[in-house]
BAKOL-227669 format. One record per residue (C-alpha): x, y, z. Coordinates in steps of 0.02 Angstrom, whole numbers, padded with zeros to 5 digits, always signed. Layout:
BEGIN
XYZ/...
***
This chain:
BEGIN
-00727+00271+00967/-00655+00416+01062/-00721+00588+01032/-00558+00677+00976/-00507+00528+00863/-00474+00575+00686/-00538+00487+00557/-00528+00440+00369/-00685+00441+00279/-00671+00398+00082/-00790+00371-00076/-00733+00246-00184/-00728+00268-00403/-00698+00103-00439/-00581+00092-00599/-00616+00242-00727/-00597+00193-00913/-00459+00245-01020/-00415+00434-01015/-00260+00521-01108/-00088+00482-01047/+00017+00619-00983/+00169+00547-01035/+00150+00429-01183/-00026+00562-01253/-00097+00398-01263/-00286+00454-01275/-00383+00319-01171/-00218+00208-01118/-00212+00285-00924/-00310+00171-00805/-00313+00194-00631/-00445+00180-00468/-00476+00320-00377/-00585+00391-00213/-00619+00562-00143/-00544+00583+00009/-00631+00698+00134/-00521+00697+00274/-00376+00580+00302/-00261+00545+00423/-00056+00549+00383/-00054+00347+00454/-00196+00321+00341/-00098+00392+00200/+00072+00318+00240/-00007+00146+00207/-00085+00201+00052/+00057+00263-00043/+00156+00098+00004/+00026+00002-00083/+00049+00126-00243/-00083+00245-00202/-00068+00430-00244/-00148+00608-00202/-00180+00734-00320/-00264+00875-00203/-00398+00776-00114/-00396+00648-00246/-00311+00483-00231/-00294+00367-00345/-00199+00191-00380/-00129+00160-00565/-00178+00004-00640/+00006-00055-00681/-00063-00228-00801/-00158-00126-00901/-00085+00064-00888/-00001+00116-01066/+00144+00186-00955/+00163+00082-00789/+00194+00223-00609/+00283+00134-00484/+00324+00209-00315/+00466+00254-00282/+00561+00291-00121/+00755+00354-00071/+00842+00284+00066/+00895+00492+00126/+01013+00432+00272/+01126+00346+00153/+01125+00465-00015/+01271+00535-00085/+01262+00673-00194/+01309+00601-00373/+01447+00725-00502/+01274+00777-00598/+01210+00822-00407/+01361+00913-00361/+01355+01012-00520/+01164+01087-00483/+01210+01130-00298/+01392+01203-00384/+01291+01292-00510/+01183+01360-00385/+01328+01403-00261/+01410+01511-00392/+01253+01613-00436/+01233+01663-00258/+01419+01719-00265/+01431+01809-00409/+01254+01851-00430/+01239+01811-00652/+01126+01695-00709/+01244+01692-00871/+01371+01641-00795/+01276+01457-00741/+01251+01399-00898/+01074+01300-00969/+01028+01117-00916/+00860+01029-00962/+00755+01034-00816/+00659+00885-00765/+00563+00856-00611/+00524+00761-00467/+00345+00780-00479/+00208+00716-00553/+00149+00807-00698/+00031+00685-00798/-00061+00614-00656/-00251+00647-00636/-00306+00794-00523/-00480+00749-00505/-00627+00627-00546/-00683+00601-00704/-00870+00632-00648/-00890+00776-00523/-00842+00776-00362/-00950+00744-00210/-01025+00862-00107/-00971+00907+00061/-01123+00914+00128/-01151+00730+00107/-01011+00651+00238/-01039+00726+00403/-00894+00798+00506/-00795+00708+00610/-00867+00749+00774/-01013+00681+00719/-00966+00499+00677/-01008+00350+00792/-00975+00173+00799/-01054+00023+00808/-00967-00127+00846/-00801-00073+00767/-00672-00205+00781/-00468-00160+00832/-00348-00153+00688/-00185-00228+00697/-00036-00129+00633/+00078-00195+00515/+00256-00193+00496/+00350-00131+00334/+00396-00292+00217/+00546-00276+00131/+00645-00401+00013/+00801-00438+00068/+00933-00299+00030/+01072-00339-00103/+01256-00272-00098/+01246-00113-00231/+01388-00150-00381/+01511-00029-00415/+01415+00038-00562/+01280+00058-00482/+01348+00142-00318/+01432+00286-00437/+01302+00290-00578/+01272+00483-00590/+01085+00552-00651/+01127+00643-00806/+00957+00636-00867/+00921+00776-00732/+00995+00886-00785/+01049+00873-00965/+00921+00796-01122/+01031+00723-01249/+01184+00628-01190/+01184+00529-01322/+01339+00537-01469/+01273+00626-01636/+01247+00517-01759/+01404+00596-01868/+01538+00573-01748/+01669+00450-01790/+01762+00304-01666/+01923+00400-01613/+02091+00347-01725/+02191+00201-01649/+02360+00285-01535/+02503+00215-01500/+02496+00240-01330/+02581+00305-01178/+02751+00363-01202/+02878+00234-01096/+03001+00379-01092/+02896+00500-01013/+02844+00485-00806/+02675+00403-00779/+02543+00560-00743/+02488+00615-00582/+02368+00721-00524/+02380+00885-00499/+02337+00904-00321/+02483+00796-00286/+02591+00887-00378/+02547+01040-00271/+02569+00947-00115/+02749+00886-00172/+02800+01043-00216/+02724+01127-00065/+02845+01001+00050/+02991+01047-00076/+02978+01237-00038/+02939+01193+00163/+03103+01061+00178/+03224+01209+00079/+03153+01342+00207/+03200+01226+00348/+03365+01197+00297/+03392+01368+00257/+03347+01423+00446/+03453+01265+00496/+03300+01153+00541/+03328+00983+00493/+03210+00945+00370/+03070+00822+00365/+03128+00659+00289/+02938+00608+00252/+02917+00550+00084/+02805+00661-00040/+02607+00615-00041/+02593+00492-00178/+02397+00478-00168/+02260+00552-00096/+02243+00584+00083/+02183+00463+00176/+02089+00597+00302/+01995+00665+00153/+01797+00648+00158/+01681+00660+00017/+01602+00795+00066/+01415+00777+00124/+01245+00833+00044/+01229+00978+00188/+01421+01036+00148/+01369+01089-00018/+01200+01158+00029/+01284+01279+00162/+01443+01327+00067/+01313+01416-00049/+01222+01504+00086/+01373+01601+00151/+01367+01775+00180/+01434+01910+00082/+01344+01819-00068/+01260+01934-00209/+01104+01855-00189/+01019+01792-00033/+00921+01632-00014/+00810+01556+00118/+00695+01396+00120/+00548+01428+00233/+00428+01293+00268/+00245+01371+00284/+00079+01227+00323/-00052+01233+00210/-00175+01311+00326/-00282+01454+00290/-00263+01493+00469/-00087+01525+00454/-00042+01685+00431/+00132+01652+00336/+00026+01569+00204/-00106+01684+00196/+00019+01820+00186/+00109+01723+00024/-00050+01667-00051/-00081+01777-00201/+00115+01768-00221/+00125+01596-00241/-00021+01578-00331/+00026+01701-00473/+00206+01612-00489/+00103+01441-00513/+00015+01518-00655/+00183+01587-00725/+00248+01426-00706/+00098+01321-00790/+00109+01456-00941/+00266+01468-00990/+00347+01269-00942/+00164+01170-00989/+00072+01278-01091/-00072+01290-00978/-00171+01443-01007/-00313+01405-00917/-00225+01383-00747/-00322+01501-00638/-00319+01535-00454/-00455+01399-00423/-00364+01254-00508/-00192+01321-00374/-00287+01295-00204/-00388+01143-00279/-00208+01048-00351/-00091+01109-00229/-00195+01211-00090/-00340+01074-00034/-00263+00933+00048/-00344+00779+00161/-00213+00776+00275/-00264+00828+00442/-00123+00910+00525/-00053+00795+00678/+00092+00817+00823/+00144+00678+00902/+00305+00657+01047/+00404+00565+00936/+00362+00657+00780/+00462+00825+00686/+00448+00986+00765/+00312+01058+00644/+00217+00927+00675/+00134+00800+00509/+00031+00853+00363/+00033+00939+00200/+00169+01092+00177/+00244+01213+00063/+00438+01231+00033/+00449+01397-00027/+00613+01477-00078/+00623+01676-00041/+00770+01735-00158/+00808+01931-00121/+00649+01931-00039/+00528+01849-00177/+00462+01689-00194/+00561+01592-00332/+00498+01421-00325/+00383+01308-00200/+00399+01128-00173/+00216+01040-00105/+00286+00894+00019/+00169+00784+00137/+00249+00756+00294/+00218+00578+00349/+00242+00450+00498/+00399+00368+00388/+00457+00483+00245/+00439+00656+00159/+00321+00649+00027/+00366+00754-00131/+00207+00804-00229/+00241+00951-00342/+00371+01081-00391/+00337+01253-00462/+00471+01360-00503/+00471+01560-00580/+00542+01519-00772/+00649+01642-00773/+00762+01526-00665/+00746+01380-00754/+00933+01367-00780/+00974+01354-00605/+00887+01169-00623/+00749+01229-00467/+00659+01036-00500/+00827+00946-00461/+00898+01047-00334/+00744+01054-00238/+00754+00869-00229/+00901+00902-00140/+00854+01020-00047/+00713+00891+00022/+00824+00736+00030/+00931+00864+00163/+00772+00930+00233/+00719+00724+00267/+00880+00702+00370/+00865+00835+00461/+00667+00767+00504/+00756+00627+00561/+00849+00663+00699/+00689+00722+00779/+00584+00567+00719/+00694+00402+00703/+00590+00313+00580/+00540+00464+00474/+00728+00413+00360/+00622+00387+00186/+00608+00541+00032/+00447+00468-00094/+00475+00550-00246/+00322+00489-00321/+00304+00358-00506/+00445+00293-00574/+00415+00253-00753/+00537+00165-00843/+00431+00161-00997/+00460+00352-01013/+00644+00401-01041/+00633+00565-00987/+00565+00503-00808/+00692+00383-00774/+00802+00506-00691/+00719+00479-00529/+00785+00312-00490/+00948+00392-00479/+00931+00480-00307/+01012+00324-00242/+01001+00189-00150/+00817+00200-00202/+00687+00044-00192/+00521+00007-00303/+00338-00071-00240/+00332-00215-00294/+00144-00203-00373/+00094-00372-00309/+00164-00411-00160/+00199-00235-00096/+00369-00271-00040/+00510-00144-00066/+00635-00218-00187/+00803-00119-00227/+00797-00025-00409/+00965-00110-00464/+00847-00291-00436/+00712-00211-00548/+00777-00119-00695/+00824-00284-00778/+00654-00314-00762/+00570-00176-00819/+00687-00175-00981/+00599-00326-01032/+00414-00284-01007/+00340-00125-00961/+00243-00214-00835/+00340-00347-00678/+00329-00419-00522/+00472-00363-00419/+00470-00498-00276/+00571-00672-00364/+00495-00768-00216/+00357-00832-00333/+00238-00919-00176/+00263-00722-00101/+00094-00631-00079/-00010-00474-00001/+00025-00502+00186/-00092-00361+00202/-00269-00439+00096/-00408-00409+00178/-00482-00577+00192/-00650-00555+00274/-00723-00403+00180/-00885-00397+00312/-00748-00323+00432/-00685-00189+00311/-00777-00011+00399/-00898+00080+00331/-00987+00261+00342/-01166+00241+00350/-01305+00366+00418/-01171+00455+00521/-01116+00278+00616/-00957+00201+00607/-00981+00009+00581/-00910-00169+00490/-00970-00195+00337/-01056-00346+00393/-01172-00258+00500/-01220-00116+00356/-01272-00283+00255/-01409-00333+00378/-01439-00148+00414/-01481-00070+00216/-01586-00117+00082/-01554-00106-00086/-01447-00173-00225/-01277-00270-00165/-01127-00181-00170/-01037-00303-00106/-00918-00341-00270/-00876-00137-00276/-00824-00170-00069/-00721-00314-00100/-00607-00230-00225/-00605-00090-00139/-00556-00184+00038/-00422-00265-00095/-00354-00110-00160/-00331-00050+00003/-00264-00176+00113/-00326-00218+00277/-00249-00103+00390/-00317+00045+00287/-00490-00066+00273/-00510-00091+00445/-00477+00093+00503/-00540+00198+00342/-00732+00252+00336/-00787+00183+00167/-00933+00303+00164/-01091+00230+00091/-01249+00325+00046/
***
């Protein structure tokens, strides 16, 4: 291998046993593998998370979705082709006016829920490993490494959207309860329109039509001829919803009471924006963990290990975004303070959301949602500078939990299938999921992994500082087999991950 290539060098868990649920408080119905990830590259991690893998700080693990109490899927957004929903407008609206006018009274109170993942594990269940047992990566060497071949993305075929489910709005982001209290009453029987009355019409057009009224008596008055075009009757045809980014920069206009800028800061120690911000951020994540999850042992330690300590190992590429790939923080400066941060992974194919924060005394400007947005816009604009960077991961879906559900309404939006790893549109899957907590996605029933590793003696491993197949660290070692703990492993994986990833083995 060259000397300056990166590498991915991971210890593997296995499956833990049963610990609480985060969503359901199940206390031992969460199951998931997991691996400590010492350094990993953003390709490396691309493939992971489409084949349901996770991090959680340097932690990565893969929900076991047959025997999990509440099922994570991935979950991705299509960003090039989202339209803002009427619950979406509303939040960027909402936050629009209190940049205006400057009152948080004024924006009235929505239940916040967010795009994050709250209830997934942030670390081993036994302790982690020490550093000092994987050697760095200029030390690693190979021995009779074989090439991998890159895949290409599998999808299922798309389907044409419905109606309903092209103008299906996300309510549950932003408000609890829509359902109707159980003492309201059906609504009395009418009788009606009235026949003798004119048909209603909108009030826009009534504007227009009495706009051209007032114009066509001016004209005649001046002796112009007037215009013997007919009144509107409709919309305009030359009207365009407006887009995402219209809304976004009508509230950043100036003259506003309050000023608000997004700056994008990498999580480097080295960088002197985030080493400035640091202690900043770090107290608003303990306000946050205090007052929205009870937390009150959230410390400065459990910030930089959760959201601080990342794999990633920053990359630029020609093709890639400006800033280059790797792990980042979103943070938004309102009046010159940090109000909330959003952790995003920049990857080869999509932004990556991994946690919001917000300061609670803000929580009625909906930060979770509109930071969603906020990164959905932020993915676009990615994309002009890196064509096939076009996808926003918001993390688990989890139809089992009501209150998550709200995620597969960023729209058009796909789920991994969990056995084939295929992307299959939401609309395909709900019907699915209503039925059993746990489904297969793909209806092609003779559909499997493309991506198995077949042969797990070519799946690389870490051993004495040498890079090699695992077939070769067989007839190298002695010792007990661990070939059964390698095979799932090279399983969980896939082979492109198996056949580039240092398994490291002691």
């Amino acid at each position: 291998m060259a000397e300056n290539k990166s590498y991915t060098i991971v210890e593997y868990f296995g499956g833990d046993s049963g610990y609480q649920c985060g969503y359901c408080k199940n206390s031992v119905g969460n199951f998931s593998h997991g691996m400590w990830s010492h350094t990993m590259t953003v390709q490396d991690y691309q493939d992971l998370i489409d084949r349901g893998w996770r991090r959680s700080g340097k932690y990565v693990y893969k929900p076991i979705l047959n025997k999990t109490c509440c099922p994570q899927y991935t979950i991705r957004c299509h960003a090039l082709k989202f339209q803002p929903s009427k619950s979406h407008k509303k939040i960027l609206k909402k936050m629009s006016k209190f940049l205006s006018k400057g009152d948080l009274s004024t924006v009235g109170v929505d239940g916040e829920l967010m795009v994050c993942d709250l209830a997934g594990p942030r670390e081993p269940s036994r302790s982690c490993p020490s550093e000092s047992k994987c050697p760095s990566i200029s030390n690693v060497h190979k021995e009779d490494c074989p090439t991998a071949a890159q895949g290409q993305e599998e999808q299922d075929g798309p389907i044409a959207p419905t109606a309903s489910a092209a103008t299906t709005a996300p309510t549950e982001a932003t408000t609890n309860d829509t359902s109707v209290p159980p003492t309201a009453s059906a609504p009395k029987p009418g009788t009606g329109a009235d026949p003798n009355k004119p048909p209603c019409r909108k009030a826009k057009d009534i504007r227009n039509e009495r706009r051209l009224q007032k114009e066509q008596k001016r004209q005649s008055s001046d002796g112009i001829a007037p215009s013997t075009k007919p009144p509107p009757t409709g919309p305009s045809q030359s009207n365009q919803p407006k887009s995402l980014e219209d809304f976004i920069e009508e509230s950043l206009t100036d003259g506003n009471a309050h000023s608000l800028e997004v700056r994008l800061v990498p999580v480097n120690f080295d960088d002197p924006q985030f080493t400035a911000s640091y202690e900043q951020s770090a107290a608003l994540f303990a306000r946050y963990q205090i007052a929205i999850h009870n937390d009150e042992e959230c410390d400065e330690s459990e910030f930089r290990r959760f959201l601080c300590d990342s794999p990633l190992e920053a990359e630029n590429s020609d093709d890639g975004p400006e800033m280059g790939y790797g792990s980042f923080h979103q943070q938004y400066w309102l009046d010159g303070r940090i109000v909330a941060v959003g952790v995003v992974d920049i990857l080869p194919s999509c932004v990556s959301s991994v946690y919001l924060y917000y300061d609670p005394e803000f929580a009625s400007l909906s930060l979770g949602s509109y930071s969603a947005l906020r990164e959905i816009a932020f993915t676009r604009q990615l994309q002009k500078q890196s064509p096939k960077l076009c996808y926003y991961y918001l993390g688990f879906y989890i139809h089992s939990c009501p209150k998550m559900r709200y995620k597969g309404q960023y729209r058009p939006s796909d789920l991994l299938c969990p056995e084939t790893f295929t992307w299959v549109s939401i609309e395909r899957c709900v019907p699915k999921l209503d039925q059993s907590r746990y489904a297969r996605f793909n209806q092609d029933p003779n559909a499997e992994d493309a991506r198995m590793l077949k042969e797990v003696d070519r799946a690389l491993v870490l051993y004495k500082r040498t890079a090699m197949p695992y077939g070769v660290y067989c007839r190298k070692r002695k010792g007990s087999s661990d070939e059964a703990e390698v095979k799932q492993y090279a399983s969980l994986v896939g082979q492109d991950c198996a056949q580039r990833i240092l398994l490291f083995r002691p």
